[in-house]
N, C-alpha and C positions, 0 to 999 in steps of 0.2 A: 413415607417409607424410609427416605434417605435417615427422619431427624428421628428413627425410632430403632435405625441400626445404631446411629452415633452412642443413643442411649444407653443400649443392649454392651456397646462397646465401656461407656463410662462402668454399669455394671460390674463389669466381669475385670478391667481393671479395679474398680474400689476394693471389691473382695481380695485381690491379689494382692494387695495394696496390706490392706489389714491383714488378711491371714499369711503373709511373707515376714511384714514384722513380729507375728507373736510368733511363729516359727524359727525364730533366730536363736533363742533360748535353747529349743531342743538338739539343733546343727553344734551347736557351740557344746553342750553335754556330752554328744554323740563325739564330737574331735575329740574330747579329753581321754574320751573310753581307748579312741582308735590310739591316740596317740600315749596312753599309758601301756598295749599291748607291742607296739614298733617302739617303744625306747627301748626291750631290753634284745632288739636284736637289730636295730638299722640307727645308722649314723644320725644324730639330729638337726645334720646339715641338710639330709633328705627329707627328714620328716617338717622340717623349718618352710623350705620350699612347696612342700604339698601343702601345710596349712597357709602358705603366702596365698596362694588360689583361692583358697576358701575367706583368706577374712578381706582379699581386695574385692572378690565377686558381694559377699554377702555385707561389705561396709556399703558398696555401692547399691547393694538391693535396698538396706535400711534408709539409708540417705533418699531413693526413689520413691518409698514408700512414705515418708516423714510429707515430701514436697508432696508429693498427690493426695494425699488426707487431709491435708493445710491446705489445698485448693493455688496453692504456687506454680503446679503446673497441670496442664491437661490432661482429661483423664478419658485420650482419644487413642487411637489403633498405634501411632509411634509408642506409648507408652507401652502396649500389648507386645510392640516388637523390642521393647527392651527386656519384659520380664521372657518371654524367652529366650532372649540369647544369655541372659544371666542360669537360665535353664540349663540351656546348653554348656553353658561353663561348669555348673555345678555338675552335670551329667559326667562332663570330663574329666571334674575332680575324682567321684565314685569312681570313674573308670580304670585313674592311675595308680588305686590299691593293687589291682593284684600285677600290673604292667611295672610299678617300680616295687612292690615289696615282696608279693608271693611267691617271689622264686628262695628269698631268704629266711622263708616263716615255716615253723611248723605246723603238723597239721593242726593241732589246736588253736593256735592263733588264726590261722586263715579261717577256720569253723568261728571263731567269734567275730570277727572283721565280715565274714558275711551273714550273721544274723544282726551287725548293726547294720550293715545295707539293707538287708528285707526289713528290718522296724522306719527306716529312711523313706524305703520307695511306698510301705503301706502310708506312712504321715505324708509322703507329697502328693498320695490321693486328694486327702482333704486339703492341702494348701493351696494346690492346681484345681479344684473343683471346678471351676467355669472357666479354666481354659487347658483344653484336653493336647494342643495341638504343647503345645509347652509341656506338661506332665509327660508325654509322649519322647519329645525330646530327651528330658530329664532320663527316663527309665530305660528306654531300648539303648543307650549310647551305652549308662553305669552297667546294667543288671548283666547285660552280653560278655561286657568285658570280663565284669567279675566270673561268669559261665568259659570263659576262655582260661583266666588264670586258674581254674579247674582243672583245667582239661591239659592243660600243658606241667603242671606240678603237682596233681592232685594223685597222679599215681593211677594204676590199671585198676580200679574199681573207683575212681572216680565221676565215670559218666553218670552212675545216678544223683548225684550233685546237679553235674549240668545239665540234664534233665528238667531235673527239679527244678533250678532257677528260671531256666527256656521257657516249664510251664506257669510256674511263676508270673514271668513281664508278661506272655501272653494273655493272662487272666485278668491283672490289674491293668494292662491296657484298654482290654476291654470294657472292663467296668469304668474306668478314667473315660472312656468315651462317651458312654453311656449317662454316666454323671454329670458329663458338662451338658449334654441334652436336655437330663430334666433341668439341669438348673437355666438351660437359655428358656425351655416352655413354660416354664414357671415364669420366670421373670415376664416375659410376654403376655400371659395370662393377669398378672397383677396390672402392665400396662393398660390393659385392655377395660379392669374391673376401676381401676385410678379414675380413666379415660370417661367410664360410664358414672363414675361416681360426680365425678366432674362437672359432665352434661347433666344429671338430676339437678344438683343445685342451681346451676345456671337458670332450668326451665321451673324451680318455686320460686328465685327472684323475681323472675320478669312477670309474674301475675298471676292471680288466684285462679283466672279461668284455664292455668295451664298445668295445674296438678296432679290431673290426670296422667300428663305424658312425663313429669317427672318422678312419679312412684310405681309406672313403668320402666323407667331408665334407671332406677334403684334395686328394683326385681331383677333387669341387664344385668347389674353390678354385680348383685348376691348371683344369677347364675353361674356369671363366669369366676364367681370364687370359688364353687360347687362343682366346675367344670375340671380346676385347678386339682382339687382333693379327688374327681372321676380318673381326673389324667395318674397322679401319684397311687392309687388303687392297682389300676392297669398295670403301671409300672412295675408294679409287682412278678406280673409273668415274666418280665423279658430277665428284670433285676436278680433272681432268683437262679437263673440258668447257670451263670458264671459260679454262683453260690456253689451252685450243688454239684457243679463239674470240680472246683477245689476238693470239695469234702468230700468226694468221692476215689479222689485221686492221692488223699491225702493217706486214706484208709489203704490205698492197694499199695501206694510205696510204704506205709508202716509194715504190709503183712511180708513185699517183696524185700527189706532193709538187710542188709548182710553183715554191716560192721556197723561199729559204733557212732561214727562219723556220719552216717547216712540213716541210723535213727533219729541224732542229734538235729539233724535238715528238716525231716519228717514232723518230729516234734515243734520245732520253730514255725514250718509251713502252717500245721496244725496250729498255734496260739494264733499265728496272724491271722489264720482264718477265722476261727475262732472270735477276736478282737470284729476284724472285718463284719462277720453273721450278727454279733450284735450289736453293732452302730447300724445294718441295715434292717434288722429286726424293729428297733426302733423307729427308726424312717417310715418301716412298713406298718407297724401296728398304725403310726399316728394318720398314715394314708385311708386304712381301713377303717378304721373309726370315722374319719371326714364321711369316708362313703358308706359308715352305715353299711358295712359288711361284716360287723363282730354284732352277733347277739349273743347274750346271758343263754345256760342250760342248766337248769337246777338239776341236780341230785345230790344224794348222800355222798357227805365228804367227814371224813371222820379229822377234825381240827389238829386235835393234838398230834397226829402222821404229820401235817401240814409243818406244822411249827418244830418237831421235830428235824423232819427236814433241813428247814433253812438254817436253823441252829447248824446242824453238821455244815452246809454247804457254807455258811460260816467262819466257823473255827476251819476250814482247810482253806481257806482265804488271808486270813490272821495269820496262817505258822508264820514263826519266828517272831511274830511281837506279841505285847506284854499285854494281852486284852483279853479278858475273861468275859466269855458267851454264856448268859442263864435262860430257859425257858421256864416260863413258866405259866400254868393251866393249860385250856384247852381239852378235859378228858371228858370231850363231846362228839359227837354227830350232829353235823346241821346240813339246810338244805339250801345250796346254792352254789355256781358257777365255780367249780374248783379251778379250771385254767385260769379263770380271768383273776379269780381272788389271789391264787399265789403268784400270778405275775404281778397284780399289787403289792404283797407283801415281798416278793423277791426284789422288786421295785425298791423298798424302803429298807430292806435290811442291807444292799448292796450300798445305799448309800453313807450308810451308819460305817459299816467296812470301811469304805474308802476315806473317812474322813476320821476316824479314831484311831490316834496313835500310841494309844495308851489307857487301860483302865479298864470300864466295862460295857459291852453291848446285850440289855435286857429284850428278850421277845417275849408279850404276853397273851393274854387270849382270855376272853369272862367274859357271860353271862350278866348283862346289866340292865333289868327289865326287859323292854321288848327290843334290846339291841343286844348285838355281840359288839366287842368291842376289844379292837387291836390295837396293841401300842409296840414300839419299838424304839424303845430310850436309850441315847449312847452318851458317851463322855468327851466327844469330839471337840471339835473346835466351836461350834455353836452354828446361830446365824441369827445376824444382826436386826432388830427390828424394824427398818427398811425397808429389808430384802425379802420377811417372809411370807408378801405375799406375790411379790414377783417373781416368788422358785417354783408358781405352779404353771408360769407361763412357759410358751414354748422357744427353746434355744436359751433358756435365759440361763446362767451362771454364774458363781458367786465366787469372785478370786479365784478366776481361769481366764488370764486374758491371753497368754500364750496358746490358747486351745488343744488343752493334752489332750489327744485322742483318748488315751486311758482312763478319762473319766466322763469319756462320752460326749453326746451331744446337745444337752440340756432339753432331753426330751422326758427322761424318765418321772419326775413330780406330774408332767402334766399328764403323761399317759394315766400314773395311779392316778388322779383326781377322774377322771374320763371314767376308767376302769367300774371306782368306789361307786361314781353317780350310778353307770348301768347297773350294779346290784341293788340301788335304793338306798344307799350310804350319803356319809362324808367322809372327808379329810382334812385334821387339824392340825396344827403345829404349834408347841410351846417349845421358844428357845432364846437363849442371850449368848452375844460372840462371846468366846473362850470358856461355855459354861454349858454348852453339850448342847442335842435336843431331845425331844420326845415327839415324835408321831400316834395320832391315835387314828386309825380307822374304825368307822361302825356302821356297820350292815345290818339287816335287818333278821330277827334270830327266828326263823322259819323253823319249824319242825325238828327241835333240839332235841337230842335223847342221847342216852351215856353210850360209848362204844361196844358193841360186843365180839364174841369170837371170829368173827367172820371180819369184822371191819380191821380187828391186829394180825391176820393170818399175811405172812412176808409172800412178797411178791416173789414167782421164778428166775431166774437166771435163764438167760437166752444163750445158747449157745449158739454156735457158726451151724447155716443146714450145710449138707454134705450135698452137692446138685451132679456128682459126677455119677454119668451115663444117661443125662436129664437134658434138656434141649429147649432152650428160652428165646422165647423173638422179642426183642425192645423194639418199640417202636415211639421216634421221636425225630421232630425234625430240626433239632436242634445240636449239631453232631459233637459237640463236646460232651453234652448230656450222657448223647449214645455210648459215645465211644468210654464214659466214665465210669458207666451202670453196667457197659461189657466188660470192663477189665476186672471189676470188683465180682463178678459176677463167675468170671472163671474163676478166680482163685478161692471162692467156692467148689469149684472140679464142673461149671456148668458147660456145654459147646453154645454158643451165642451166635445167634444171627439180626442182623438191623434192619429196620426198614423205616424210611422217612413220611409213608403211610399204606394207606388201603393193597392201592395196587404193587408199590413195590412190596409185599409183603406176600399177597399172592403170586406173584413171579417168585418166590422165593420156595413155593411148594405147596400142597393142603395143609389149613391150622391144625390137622390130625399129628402133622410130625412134630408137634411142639407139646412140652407140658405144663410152659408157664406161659404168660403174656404181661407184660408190663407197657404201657402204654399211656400215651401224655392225651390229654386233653383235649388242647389246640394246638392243631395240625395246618401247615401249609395249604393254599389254596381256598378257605371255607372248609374246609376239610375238620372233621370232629372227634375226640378219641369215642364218644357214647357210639354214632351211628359205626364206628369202623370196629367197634366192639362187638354190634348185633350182626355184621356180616359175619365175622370172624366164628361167632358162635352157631350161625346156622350149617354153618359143617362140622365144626368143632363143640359140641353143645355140652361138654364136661374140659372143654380148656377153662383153667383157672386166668381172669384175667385181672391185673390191679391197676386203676386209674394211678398214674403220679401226677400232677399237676402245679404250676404256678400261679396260677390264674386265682384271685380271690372273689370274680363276681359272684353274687347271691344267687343268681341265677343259675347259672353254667353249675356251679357248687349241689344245687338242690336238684338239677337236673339229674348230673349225676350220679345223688344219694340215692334217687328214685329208682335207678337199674337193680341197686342191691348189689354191686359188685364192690371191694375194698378201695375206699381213696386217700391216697397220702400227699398230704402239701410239702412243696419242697421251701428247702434244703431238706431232704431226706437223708440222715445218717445210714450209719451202716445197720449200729441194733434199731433201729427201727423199721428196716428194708429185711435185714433177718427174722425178725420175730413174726410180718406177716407174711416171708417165704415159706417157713414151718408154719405157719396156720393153715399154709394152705396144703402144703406138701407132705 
């Protein structure tokens, strides 16, 4: 046990180890910003001093990271206790923005000096990943303070700043927590599957009559990797909660924002999260897939919409550079999994974006015998014939060794390859560095026919429902959820009551005085949203009620569909919480 903590411990140092040096790059970018916005208003004797902290703290984190990669020094818990308290230093650096400058900046400046603190504290998620108690450090010491030089200069409508920030650390606290847990059960789980792999070989060497019990201990192995991908599935309920309390909170201070300054926060909050949903989207599809909880649902998908589509979502990605987007074909109907296929192809056109800085990005789409067949050709930088076929593995990245978050996790190729198989596809790649690529996907062309008036007819517009004189019970036992889905909730005009299940909900009154029900899944105790649905309807039997859920098992999922009541996975947005309020209401 002892030699499996040390382990657990080398772990979570190496990553820090690695992801601390390729993080130096972006700290060093980030000073230049902070320190081009304080030179035209603070001495740069002050500002000399503040970066003194940052490049003695982050010379010495480089210097710690060089030796423990080189294997120079140990990669035991004194190490763990130095990346914290370089933590801690950096925490105090964030902190003495607004304590040495905000009393002398305006509001514009302190607005940009704190949206490079939230770009800061969301990358020292992933830097701190396997050690929560350091990222913690780092964030509650900077983000507070920065929430104080609000609050002391930001003027009498300043608190929704500090607010914002407040709910801020406390969201990415939680997730920082949360993070390092999968990454300690993970890591565990691999010991575990190492450990069994280990012992098979051991028992085919020692003798043919022992076969038997080493392709047993091989089955061990492949369990506990299946165990790994059950656990990351799971993950998904708890991981989701934080999610969808952000974007839910993010929606009520856009709708509550009074000046410009406090859209500007809103806005910011919004991309982090934004950023945040899909690096965990990722995470979560590739968990789901492990477990065999995404299956294919064929229908009519009218292609050229498709293509259309990503084209625009596109070009509003490009503004301002010099890159012309063509689509071209597509003026079909075919039959198959429209989620999964444009997550594919959103998959490949995103990455054509991010790597083309000039020139042009082609989307196409044809008919070629019994395949359809996608291509997405850019003028990018390329990729080298090495690498292309390790761009379908997972994590893998080609010149990111600094690990931008903004270009992801290196999850995206593998998921489309995953994706294309489940349709009955491939996916190819023809590319040389500095000389662009092309992608081709092809699926299989099931029931193709040209589009008609009904497949071009424009989708409605959702507006806000109107819920005032209306009376809604959330019930959820997970109270940021609650309290996220009540505030967005009245500022529709609803009156809102919580319940964290069955019985507090009947203490609360008959389902008769309600006209909505929104209701999670998995509830405290064993406790279910299905059976605490069928109570609620035996007295209430025209209460409208919607499952929301985080929970991806296949089971729980089908259980559900089976009542006939609406269910929505979260992170639930706001237009997607509106549109089936009004279906129902």
């Amino acid at each position: 046990m002892r030699n499996r903590a040390a382990a657990l411990v080398a772990e979570q140092v190496g990553l820090l180890a690695t992801q601390s040096r390729n993080a130096v790059l972006g700290l060093l970018v980030g000073c230049s910003f902070v320190s081009a916005i304080l030179a035209r208003h603070v001495s740069w004797v002050l500002i000399g001093a503040w970066l003194a902290l940052f490049i003695g703290a982050n010379a010495y984190r480089m210097r710690l990271g060089a030796r423990l990669l080189s294997d120079r020094e140990p990669r035991d818990a004194a190490a763990l206790s130095k990346f914290f308290y370089i933590a801690l230093i950096n925490g105090i650096w964030i902190g003495l923005l607004p304590v040495m400058f905000f009393g002398v900046l305006p509001d514009e400046s302190r607005l940009a000096l704190t949206v490079i603190v939230l770009l800061a504290a969301a990358g020292g998620a992933a830097t701190y990943a396997s050690f929560a108690r350091g990222y913690l450090c780092f964030l509650l010491v900077g983000v507070p303070l920065v929430a104080l030089g609000w609050g002391l200069h930001g003027g009498p409508r300043a608190w929704a700043v500090v607010l914002s920030l407040l709910m801020y650390a406390v969201v990415m606290a939680r997730f920082s927590t949360y993070l390092a847990s999968v990454f300690e059960r993970s890591v565990l789980i691999r010991f575990e599957a190492d450990a069994q792999r280990e012992q098979a070989e051991r028992m085919r060497v020692i003798a043919e009559e022992e076969r038997g019990k080493a392709v047993e201990a091989r089955h061990a192995a492949e369990e506990a990797s299946l165990s790994k991908s059950r656990f990351l599935a799971n993950a998904s309920h708890d991981l989701r909660q934080p999610a969808q309390a952000l974007a839910l909170y993010t929606a009520v201070l856009t709708h509550n924002a009074e000046t410009d300054e406090q859209r500007q926060i809103a806005r910011s909050i919004a991309e982090a999260s934004r950023v945040l949903g899909d690096l965990l989207d990722n995470l979560l599809d590739m968990s789901r897939l492990d477990a065999g909880a995404v299956q294919p649902r064929a229908q009519a998908v009218d292609i050229g919409q498709m293509l259309a589509r990503q084209g625009t979502e596109a070009r509003a990605m490009l503004a301002g550079r010099n890159v012309r987007v063509e689509v071209e074909g597509g003026a079909f109907v075919a039959q198959t999994d429209p989620v999964l296929l444009e997550r594919a192809l959103r998959n490949i056109v995103g990455n054509a974006v991010k790597f083309t800085a000039s020139g042009l990005i082609a989307i196409r789409a044809h008919i070629v015998g019994p395949v359809i067949r996608f291509e997405v050709e850019d003028t990018g930088q390329g990729i080298a014939s090495e690498h292309q076929t390790l761009i379908f593995e997972e994590f893998f990245q080609v010149d990111n060794k600094e690990r931008d978050r903004a270009r992801g996790l290196g999850l995206g190729l593998s998921i489309v390859r995953r994706l294309i198989h489940m349709l009955g596809g491939e996916v190819k790649v023809e590319s040389a560095a500095g000389k662009g690529s092309k992608f081709t996907l092809t699926i299989p062309a099931l029931f193709t026919r040209a589009p008609d008036e009904s497949d071009l007819r424009p989708r409605p517009s959702v507006p806000m429902p109107d819920l005032r004189g209306r009376r809604v019970l959330v019930i959820d036992d997970e109270q940021m959820v609650s309290n996220s889905l009540s505030a967005l909730l009245q500022t529709w005009g609803a009156d809102v009551d919580t319940a964290d299940g069955l019985h507090a909900a009947l203490a609360l009154g008959p389902p008769g005085n309600w006209q909505l029900c929104l209701c999670d899944l998995r509830l405290r105790g064993g406790e279910d949203g299905i059976s605490t649905a069928a109570r609620l309807s035996r007295d209430a039997p025209d209460l409208p009620i919607v499952f929301i859920t985080g929970d991806t098992a296949p089971g729980r999922i089908e259980q559900a569909t089976r009542t006939g009541r609406p269910l929505m996975h979260k992170p639930v947005d706001e237009l997607q919480l509106a549109r089936q309020v009004r279906a129902l209401l």
